[in-house]
N, C-alpha and C positions, 0 to 999 in steps of 0.2 A: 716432835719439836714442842717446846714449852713456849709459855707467853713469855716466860724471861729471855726463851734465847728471840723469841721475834722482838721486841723492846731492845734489844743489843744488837740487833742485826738491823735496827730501824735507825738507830744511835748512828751503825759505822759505815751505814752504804755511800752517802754523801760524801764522808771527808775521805773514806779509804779507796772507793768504786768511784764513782761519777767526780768527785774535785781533780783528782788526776788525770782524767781523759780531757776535762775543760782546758787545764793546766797544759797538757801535750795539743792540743786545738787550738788555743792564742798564738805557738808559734806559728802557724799557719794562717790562721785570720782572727785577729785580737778581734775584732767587735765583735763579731759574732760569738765569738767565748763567751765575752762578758756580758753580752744579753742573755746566752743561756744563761751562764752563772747565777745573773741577778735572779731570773727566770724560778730556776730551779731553789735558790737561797731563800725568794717571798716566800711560795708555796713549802717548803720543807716548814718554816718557820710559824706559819698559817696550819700546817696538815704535818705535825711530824709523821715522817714511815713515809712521805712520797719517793722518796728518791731508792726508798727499798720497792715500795709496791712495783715502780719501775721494769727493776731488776727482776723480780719477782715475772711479772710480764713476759718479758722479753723469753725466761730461760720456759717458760711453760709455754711458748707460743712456738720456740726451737724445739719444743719433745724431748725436753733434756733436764728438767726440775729435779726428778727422782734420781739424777745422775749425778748430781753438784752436791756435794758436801758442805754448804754456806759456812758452818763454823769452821772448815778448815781451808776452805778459799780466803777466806777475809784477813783470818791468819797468815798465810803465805802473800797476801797481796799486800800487809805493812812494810815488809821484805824491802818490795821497789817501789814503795809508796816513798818519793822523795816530794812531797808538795808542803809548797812553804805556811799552807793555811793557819798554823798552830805556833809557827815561828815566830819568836815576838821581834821586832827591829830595831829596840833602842840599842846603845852601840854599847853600853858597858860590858864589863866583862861578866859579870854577876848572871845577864841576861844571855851572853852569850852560850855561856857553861850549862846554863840552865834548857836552852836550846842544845846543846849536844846531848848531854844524858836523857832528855827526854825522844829526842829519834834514837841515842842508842838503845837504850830499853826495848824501845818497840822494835828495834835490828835482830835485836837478839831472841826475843818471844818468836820473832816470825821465821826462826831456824827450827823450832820444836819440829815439829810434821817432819823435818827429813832425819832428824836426830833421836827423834823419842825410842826407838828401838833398840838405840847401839848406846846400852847401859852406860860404856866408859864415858860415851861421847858427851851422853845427856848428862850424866852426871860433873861433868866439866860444865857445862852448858847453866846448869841449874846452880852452879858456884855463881858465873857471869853475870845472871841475873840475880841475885842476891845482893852483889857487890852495885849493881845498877839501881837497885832499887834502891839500897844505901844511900849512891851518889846524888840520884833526881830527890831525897828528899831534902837531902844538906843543900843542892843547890836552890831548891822550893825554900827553904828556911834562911837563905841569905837575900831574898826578897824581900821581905817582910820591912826591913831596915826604907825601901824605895816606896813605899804605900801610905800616902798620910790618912787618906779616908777610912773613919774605923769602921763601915760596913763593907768595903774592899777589904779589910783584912780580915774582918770575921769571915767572909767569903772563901776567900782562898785557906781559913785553917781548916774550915768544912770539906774543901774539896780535898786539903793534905789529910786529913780526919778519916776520909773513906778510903781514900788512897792505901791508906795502909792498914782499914778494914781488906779491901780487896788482896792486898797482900800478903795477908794472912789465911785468908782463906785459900789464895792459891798454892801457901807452902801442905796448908792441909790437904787439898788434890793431891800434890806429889803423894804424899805420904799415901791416900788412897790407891791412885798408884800403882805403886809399887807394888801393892797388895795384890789389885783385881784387873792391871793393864787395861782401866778405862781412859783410853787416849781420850775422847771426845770430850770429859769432863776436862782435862787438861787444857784442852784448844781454847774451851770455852771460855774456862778460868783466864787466859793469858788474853784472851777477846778483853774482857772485863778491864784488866790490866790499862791494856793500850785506849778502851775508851776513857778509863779513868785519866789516863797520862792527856789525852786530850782534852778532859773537862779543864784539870789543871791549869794547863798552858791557854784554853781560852779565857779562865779567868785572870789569870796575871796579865794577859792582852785589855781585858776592860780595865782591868786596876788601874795598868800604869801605861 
């Protein structure tokens, strides 16, 4: 494991792992969610990689670390990650749209792991997200019109800027690939992906 994938796996434990179990824990007893929430939101923001160290913890204290695949758990757990953390709530439609392609994107990356071996499948698969990647930047770029602050907007062209750094480099994965069937660089890349899609959507959240 590289210090890039710990930096990405420090990135997605919070919003992909731990914000969803708080998320299923409120229906049950809101305050206490929301202490941990806040709990765990100082400290991550104070000490990024707590909410990984965490994780980290727990699966080495179970005898099961050398067992878990983290770049391909985190992947599969975008799948049923429906929490609204990244959701922006103003009511237009612009922001709406912009809220579907960016869970769909992430819907779709988190099928790779069952799909990457059945060539027909993934290569349909890998259309999907193409055409995804497309839609979340036309709907990122129909934003821009809603932002009067010009360091809000330099902001979010930065975040669209890597955005499609990272999407580029992921079509390069395939291509490798295809070559030398290194899934794991795949997983990673599509990691990458979905933390970008959430940088995105927390900056359009401060923007506007």
């Amino acid at each position: 494991m590289t210090m890039g994938d710990e930096t990405l796996f420090a990135a997605m434990a919070l919003p992909v792992v731990v914000g969803p179990i708080l998320e299923k824990l409120e229906q049950r007893d809101m305050a206490a969610a929301q202490t941990l929430r806040a709990a765990f939101y100082k400290v991550e923001a104070e000490h990024p990689g707590f909410a990984y160290d965490i994780i980290k913890g727990v699966l080495q204290h179970a005898q099961i670390a050398d067992r878990v695949d983290m770049t391909e758990s985190l992947l599969r757990l975008e799948g049923i990650n429906n929490s609204t953390e990244f959701q922006v709530t103003r009511p237009e439609e612009q922001f709406r749209y912009l809220n579907e392609r960016a869970m769909s994107l992430k819907k779709i990356l988190s099928r790779i792991p069952d799909e990457i071996y059945d060539r027909k499948k993934f290569l349909e698969t890998i259309k999907e997200i193409a055409s995804a990647i497309r839609q979340l930047l036309d709907a990122v770029n129909s934003i821009f019109s809603f932002i009067d602050d010009p360091s809000h907007k330099q902001a979010l062209e930065q975040r669209k800027r890597e955005f499609v750094r990272y999407s580029r480099r992921f079509s390069n994965t395939l291509k490798e690939f295809f070559k030398d069937s290194g899934k794991q660089y795949v997983f990673q890349s599509a990691n990458h992906l979905i933390n970008q899609s959430h940088l995105i959507m927390k900056t359009v959240k401060e923007a506007c």
